[in-house]
C-alpha positions in Angstrom: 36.4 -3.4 -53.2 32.6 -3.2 -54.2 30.3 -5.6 -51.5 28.0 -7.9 -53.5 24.3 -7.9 -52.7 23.4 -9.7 -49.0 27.2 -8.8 -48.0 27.5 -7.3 -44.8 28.8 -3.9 -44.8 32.2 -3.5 -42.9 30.4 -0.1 -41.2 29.3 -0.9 -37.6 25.9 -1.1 -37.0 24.7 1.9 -34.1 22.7 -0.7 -31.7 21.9 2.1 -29.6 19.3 3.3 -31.7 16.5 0.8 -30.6 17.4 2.4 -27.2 17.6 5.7 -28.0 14.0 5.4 -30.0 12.8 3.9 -26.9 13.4 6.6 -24.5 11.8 9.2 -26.8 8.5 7.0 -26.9 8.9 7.0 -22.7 9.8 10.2 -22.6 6.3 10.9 -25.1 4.4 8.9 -23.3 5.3 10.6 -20.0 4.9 13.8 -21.4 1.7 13.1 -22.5 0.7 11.6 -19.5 1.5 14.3 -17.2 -0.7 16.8 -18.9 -4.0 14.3 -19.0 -2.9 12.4 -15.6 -1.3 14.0 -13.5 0.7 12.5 -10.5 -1.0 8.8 -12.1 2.2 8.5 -14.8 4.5 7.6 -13.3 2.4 4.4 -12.6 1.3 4.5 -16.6 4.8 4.2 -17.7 6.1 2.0 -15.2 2.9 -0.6 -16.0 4.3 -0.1 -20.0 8.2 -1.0 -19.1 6.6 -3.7 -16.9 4.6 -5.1 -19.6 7.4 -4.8 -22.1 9.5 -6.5 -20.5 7.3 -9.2 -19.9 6.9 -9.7 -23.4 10.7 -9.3 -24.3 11.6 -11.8 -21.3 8.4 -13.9 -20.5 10.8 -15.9 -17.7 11.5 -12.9 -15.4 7.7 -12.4 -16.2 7.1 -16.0 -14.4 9.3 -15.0 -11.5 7.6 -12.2 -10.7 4.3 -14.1 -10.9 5.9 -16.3 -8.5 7.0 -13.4 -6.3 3.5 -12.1 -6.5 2.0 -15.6 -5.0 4.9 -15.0 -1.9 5.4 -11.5 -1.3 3.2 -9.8 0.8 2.9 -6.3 -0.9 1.8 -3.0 0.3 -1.9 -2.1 0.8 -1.8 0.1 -2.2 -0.1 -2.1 -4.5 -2.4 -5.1 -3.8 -4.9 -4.1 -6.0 -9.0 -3.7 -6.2 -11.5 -6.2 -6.6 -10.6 -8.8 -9.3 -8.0 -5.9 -10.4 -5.4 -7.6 -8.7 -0.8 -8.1 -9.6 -2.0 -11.8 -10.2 -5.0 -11.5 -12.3 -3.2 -8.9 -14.4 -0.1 -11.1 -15.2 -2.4 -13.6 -15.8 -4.1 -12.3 -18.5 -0.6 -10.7 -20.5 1.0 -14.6 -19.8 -2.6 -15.5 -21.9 -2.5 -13.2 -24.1 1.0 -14.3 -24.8 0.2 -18.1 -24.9 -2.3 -17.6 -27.5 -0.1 -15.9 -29.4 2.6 -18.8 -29.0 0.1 -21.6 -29.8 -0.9 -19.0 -33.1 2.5 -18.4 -34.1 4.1 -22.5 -33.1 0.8 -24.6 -33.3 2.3 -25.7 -29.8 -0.6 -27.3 -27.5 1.6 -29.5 -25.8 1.5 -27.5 -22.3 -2.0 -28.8 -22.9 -0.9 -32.8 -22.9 0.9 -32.7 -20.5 -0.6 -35.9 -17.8 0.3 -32.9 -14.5 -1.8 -30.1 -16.4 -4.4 -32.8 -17.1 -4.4 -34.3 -13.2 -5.1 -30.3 -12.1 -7.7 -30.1 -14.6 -9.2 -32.9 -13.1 -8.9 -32.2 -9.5 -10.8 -28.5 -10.9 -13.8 -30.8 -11.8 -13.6 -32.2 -8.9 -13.9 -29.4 -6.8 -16.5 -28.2 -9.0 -18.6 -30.6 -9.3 -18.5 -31.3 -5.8 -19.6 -27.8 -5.2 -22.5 -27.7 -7.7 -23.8 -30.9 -7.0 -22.9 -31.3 -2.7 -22.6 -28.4 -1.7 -24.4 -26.4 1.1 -27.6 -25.7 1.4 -28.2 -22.7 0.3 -31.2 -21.9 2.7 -29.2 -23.1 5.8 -26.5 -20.5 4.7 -28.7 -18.0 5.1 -30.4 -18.3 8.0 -26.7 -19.2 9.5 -25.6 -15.7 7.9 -22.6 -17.4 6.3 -21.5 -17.3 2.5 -20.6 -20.4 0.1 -17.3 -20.1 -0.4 -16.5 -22.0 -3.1 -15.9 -19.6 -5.7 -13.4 -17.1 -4.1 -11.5 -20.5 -3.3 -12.0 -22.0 -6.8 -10.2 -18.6 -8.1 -7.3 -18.9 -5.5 -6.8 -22.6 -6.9 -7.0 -22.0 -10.9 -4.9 -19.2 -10.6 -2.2 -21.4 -9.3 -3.3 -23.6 -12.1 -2.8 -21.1 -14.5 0.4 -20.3 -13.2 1.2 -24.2 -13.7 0.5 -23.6 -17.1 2.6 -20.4 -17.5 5.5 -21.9 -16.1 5.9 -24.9 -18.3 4.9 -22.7 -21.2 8.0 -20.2 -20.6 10.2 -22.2 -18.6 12.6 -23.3 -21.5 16.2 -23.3 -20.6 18.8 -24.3 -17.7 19.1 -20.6 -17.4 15.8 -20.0 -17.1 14.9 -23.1 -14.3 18.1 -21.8 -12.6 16.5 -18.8 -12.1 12.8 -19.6 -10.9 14.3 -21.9 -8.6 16.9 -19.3 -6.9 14.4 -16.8 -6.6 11.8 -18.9 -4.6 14.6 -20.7 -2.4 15.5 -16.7 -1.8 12.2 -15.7 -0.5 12.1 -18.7 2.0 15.5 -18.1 3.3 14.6 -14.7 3.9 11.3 -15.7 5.5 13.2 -18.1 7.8 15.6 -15.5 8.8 12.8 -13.0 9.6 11.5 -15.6 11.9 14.8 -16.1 13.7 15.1 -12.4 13.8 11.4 -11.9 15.1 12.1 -14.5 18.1 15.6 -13.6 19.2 13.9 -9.9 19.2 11.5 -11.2 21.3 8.8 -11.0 19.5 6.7 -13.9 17.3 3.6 -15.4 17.9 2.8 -15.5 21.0 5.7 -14.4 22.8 7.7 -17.1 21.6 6.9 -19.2 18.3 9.1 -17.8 15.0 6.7 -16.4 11.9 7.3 -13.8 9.6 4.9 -11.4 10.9 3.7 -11.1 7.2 6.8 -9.1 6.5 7.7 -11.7 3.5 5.6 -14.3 2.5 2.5 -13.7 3.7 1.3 -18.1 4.0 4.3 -17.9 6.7 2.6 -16.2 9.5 1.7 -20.2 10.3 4.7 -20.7 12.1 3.9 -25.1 10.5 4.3 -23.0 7.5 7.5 -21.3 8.2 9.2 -24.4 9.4 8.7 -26.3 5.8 9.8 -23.0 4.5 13.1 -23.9 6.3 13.0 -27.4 5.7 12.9 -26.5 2.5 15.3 -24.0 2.6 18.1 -27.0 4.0 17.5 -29.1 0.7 17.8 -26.1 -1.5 21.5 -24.5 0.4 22.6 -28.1 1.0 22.2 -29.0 -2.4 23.8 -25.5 -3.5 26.9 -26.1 -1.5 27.0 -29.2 -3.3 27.2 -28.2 -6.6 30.1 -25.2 -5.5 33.4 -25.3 -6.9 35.0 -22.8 -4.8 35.9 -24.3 -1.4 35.0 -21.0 0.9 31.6 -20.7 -0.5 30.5 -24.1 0.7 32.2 -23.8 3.6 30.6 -20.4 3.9 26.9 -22.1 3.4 27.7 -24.6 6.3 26.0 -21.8 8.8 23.6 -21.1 6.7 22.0 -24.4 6.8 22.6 -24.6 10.4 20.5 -21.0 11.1 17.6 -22.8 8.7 17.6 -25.8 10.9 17.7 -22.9 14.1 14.3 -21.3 12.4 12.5 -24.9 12.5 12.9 -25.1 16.3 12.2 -21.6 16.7 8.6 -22.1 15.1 8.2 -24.8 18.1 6.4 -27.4 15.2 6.5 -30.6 15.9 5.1 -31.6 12.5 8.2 -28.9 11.5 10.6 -31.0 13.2 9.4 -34.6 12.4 9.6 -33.1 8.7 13.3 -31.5 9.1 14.1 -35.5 10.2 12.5 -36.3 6.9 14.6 -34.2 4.6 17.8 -35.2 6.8 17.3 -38.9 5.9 16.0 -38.3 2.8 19.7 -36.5 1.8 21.6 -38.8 3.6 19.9 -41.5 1.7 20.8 -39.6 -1.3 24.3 -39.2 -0.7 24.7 -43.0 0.3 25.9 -42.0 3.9 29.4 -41.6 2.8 32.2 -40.7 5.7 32.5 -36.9 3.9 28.7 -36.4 4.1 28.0 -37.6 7.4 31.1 -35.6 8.4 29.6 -32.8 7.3 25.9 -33.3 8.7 27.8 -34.1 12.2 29.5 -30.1 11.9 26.1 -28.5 11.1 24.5 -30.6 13.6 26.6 -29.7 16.0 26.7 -25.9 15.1 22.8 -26.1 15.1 22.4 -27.5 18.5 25.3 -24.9 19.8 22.3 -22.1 18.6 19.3 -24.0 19.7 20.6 -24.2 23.2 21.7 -20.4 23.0 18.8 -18.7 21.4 15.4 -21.2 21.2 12.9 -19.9 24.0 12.4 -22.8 26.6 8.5 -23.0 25.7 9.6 -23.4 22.1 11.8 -26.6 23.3 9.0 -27.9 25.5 6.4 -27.8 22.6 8.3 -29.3 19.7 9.6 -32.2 21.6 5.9 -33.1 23.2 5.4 -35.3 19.9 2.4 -37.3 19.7 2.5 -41.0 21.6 4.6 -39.6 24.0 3.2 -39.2 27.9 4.4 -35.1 27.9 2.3 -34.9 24.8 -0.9 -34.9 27.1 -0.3 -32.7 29.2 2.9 -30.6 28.2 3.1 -27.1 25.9 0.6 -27.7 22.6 -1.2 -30.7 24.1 -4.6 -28.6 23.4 -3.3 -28.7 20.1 -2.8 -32.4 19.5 -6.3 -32.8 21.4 -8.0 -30.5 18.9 -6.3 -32.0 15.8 -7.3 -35.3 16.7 -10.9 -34.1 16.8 -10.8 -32.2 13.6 -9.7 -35.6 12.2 -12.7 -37.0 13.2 -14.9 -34.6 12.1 -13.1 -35.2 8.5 -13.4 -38.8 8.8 -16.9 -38.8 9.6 -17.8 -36.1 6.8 -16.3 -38.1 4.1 -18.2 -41.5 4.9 -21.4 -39.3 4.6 -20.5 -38.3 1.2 -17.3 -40.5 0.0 -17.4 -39.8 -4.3 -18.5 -36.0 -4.1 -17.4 -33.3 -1.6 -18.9 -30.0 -0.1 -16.9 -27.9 -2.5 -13.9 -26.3 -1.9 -13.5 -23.5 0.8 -16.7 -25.1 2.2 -15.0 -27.0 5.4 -15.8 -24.3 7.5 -19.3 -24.9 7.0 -19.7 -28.3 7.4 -17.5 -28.7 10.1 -19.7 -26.4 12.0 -22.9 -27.9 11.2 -21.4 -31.7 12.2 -19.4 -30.7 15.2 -21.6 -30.1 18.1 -18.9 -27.6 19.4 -19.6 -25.3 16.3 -15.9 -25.3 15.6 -14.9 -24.3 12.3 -11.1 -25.1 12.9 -9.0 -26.6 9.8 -8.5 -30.0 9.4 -4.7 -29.8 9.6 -4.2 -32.0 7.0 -4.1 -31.9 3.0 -5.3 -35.6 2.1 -8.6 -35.2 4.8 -9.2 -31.8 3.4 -9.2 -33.2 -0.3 -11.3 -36.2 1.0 -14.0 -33.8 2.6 -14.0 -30.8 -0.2 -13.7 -32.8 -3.3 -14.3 -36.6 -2.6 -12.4 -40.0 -3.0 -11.3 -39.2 -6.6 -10.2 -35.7 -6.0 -7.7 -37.1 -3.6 -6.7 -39.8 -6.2 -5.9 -37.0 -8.4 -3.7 -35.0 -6.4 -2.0 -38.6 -5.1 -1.1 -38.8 -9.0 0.1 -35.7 -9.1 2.3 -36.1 -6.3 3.6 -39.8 -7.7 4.4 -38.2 -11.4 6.5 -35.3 -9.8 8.2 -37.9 -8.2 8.6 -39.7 -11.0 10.0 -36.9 -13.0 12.6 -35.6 -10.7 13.4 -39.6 -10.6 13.8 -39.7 -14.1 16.1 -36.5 -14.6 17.9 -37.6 -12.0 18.9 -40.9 -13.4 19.8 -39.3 -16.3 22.1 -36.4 -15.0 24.1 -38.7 -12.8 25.6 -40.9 -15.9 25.0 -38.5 -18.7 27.9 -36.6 -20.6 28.2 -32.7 -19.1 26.4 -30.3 -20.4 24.2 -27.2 -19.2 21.1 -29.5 -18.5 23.1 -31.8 -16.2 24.7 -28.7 -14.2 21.2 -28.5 -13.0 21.6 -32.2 -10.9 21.6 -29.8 -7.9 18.4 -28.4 -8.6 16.7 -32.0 -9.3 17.9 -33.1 -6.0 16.7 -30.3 -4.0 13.4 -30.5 -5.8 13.5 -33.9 -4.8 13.8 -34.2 -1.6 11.4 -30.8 -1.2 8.7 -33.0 -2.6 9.3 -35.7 -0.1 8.7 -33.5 2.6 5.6 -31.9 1.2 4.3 -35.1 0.7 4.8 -35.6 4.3 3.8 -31.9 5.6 0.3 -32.5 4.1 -0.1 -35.1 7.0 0.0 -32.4 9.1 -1.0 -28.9 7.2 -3.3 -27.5 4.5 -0.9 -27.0 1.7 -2.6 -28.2 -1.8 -3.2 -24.5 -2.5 0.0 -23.5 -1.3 2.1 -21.9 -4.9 5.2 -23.7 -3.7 3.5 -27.2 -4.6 2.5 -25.9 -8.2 6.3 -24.2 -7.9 7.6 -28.3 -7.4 5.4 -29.6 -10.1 6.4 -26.8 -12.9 9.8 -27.6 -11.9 9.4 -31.5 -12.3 7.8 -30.9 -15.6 10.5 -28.7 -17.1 13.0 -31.0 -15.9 11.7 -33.6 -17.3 11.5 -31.7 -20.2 15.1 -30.6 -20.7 16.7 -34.2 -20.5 14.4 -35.6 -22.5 16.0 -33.1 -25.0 19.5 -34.2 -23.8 19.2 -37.4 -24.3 18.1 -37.2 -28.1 21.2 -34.5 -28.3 23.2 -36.9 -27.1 21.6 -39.8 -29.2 22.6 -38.0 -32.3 25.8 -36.7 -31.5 
């Protein structure tokens, strides 16, 4: 029988000839490449693959962006200059956006009140550096450099990525995804750190880091511990959402050897911040019998490897918490001692200068002209660092930034836990994690510079997509 016109033939279609055409232009290109570059193609054609692949699949794009923020990569591969992995996704995930906003009219990445807060907190910074900044003249004859540039790149980058990740973030699929791929690198940071100690290695003899095998930000052994706090909310929350019985039950130790890494790293603010995810969960789950059956098993299992593997100096430190009378003289009393000066130094910096800071990257440098020690030592602490570096309303901005995450993961929340099922609400796992992650940033950057940290902009893409997604549900479900 004749097929009228549009009719689809009944003769298979060969899909293996977009493949097959695509092998030939690799296989030209490498050709090619070999006789003008020599041993430098097989980086040319790997670049092209990389790039196409990008464009095909901008989410796997994203997660290597992220990966690229964590990873610390070999000295050859980290790049020259501004020629660095980041800058150069950067500029393809731009080229890309443009070509979205061209082809959709889309700008609504741009009105979106977390990419507006981060724009603001960038004129903060900014202004604060042109306008408070160092004296240029006392730089010099100090023989030290303004640093507010390299650190405003470091910041808009993240920024960017911000933007990225709300742009090309669509799906469940997709925030499944970004999400398992960062709780992956910090449950393999935390078990580098476990690894490094039991070894006998770590910093100094005894405190759990990575040893910049991993993420490089978790050398700070504070840094590692939230990296395992972290890690419990993400697993726990896993486990959770498991249908198969053996895999939760499987995950049990898991959580456990995360809440063995926290001791390990011997920080207190670590510790005080593992209590805050615990009650933060266990206020989640309403402290039923099954949960707190459960927490009382991992507990037990965790303090059954504490006492067999922690070093005794670890114990000794993370229990001198402040207030308390070992705390003055004990392991890491020096540290409390100098922490409580740097928060001085802060305090007293910001009342000089309360609306505009000294720019961002520029602590250093003020510290060391204030303190008559000449110490240039962080102020161990994300709000005081905000206060000093960008002023009053630079910390008012990040304070909103904070509250709206919260208020997105909230919102999705709410939503997933009444709503019909559907591939948005098989993501309630992922919203809780993310919640409770949040809460103990929020209460890390007491105790820790971590507003430049990617896992903070990694939360806040998250909240946004979120957000996103069951607003969407809830108008499917409206018109179903």
């Amino acid at each position: 029988m004749m097929q009228g016109v549009g009719t689809v033939s009944g003769r298979p279609v060969d899909r293996s000839s977009g493949a097959f055409l695509l092998v030939l232009l690799v296989a030209a290109i490498a050709a090619l490449g070999s006789v003008v570059l020599g041993g430098a193609t097989v980086v040319l054609v790997f670049g092209l693959l990389l790039v196409a692949g990008i464009v095909a699949r901008p989410h796997y794009g994203i997660a290597l962006f992220l990966s690229t923020f964590l990873m610390t990569y070999p000295k050859a591969l980290q790049g020259v200059g501004f020629l660095t992995p980041n800058n150069v996704l950067g500029l393809i995930f731009l080229v890309l956006l443009a070509y979205r906003v061209y082809r959709e009219r889309d700008w609504s990445f741009l009105t979106t009140p977390e990419v507006q807060l981060l724009g603001f907190v960038v004129a903060m910074y900014y202004l604060s550096a042109r306008l408070n900044g160092p004296d240029p003249h006392t730089l010099e004859l100090l023989g030290e450099q303004e640093m507010s540039a390299a650190n405003m790149r470091i910041f808009v980058n993240r920024v960017a990525f911000t933007v990225f990740f709300i742009a090309f973030i669509r799906t469940p699929e997709h925030v499944r995804m970004i999400y398992l791929v960062g709780l992956a690198f910090m449950v393999a940071s935390a078990l580098s750190g476990v690894q490094g100690v039991i070894q006998g290695g770590g910093l100094y003899g005894y405190r759990a880091t990575t040893e910049a095998r991993l993420v490089a930000a978790a050398y700070n052994p504070n840094r590692l511990a939230m990296l395992a706090v972290f890690s419990v909310a993400g697993l726990w929350y896993l486990r959770r959402s498991l249908a198969v019985p053996g895999l939760r039950t499987a995950l049990v130790p898991a959580i456990a050897v995360m809440g063995l890494a926290v001791f390990m790293t011997a920080s207190r603010s670590g510790l005080l911040g593992l209590g805050v995810c615990l009650a933060g969960i266990l206020w989640d789950e309403r402290v039923s019998f099954r949960a707190l059956l459960n927490w009382l098993l991992g507990g037990l299992l965790a303090a059954v490897l504490v006492a067999q593997f922690v070093p005794e100096r670890s114990l000794e430190r993370i229990t001198n918490l402040p207030g308390t009378q070992q705390a003055q003289v004990g392991e890491g009393a020096g540290s409390l001692e100098r922490r409580g000066r740097a928060w001085e130094i802060a305090w007293e910096l910001f009342r000089e200068s309360p609306f505009l800071g000294v720019g961002m990257g520029n602590w250093e440098v003020a510290r060391f002209l204030k303190d008559p020690a000449r110490s240039t030592a962080a102020p161990h602490s994300s709000y005081l660092l905000a206060l000093v570096e960008g002023g009053i309303f630079c910390l008012a901005g990040f304070l909103a930034l904070l509250w709206r995450s919260w208020q997105n993961f909230r919102f999705a929340e709410q939503w997933m836990m009444w709503a019909p099922p559907s591939a948005v609400t098989d993501l309630l796992w992922i919203v809780k994690a993310g919640k409770v992650s949040l809460l103990a940033l929020v209460f890390f950057s007491l105790f820790a510079d971590l507003w430049q940290f990617v896992l903070l902009f990694w939360l806040v893409g998250l909240s946004v997509v979120m957000r996103r997604l069951v607003e969407a549900d809830m108008q499917r479900t409206a018109y179903a």
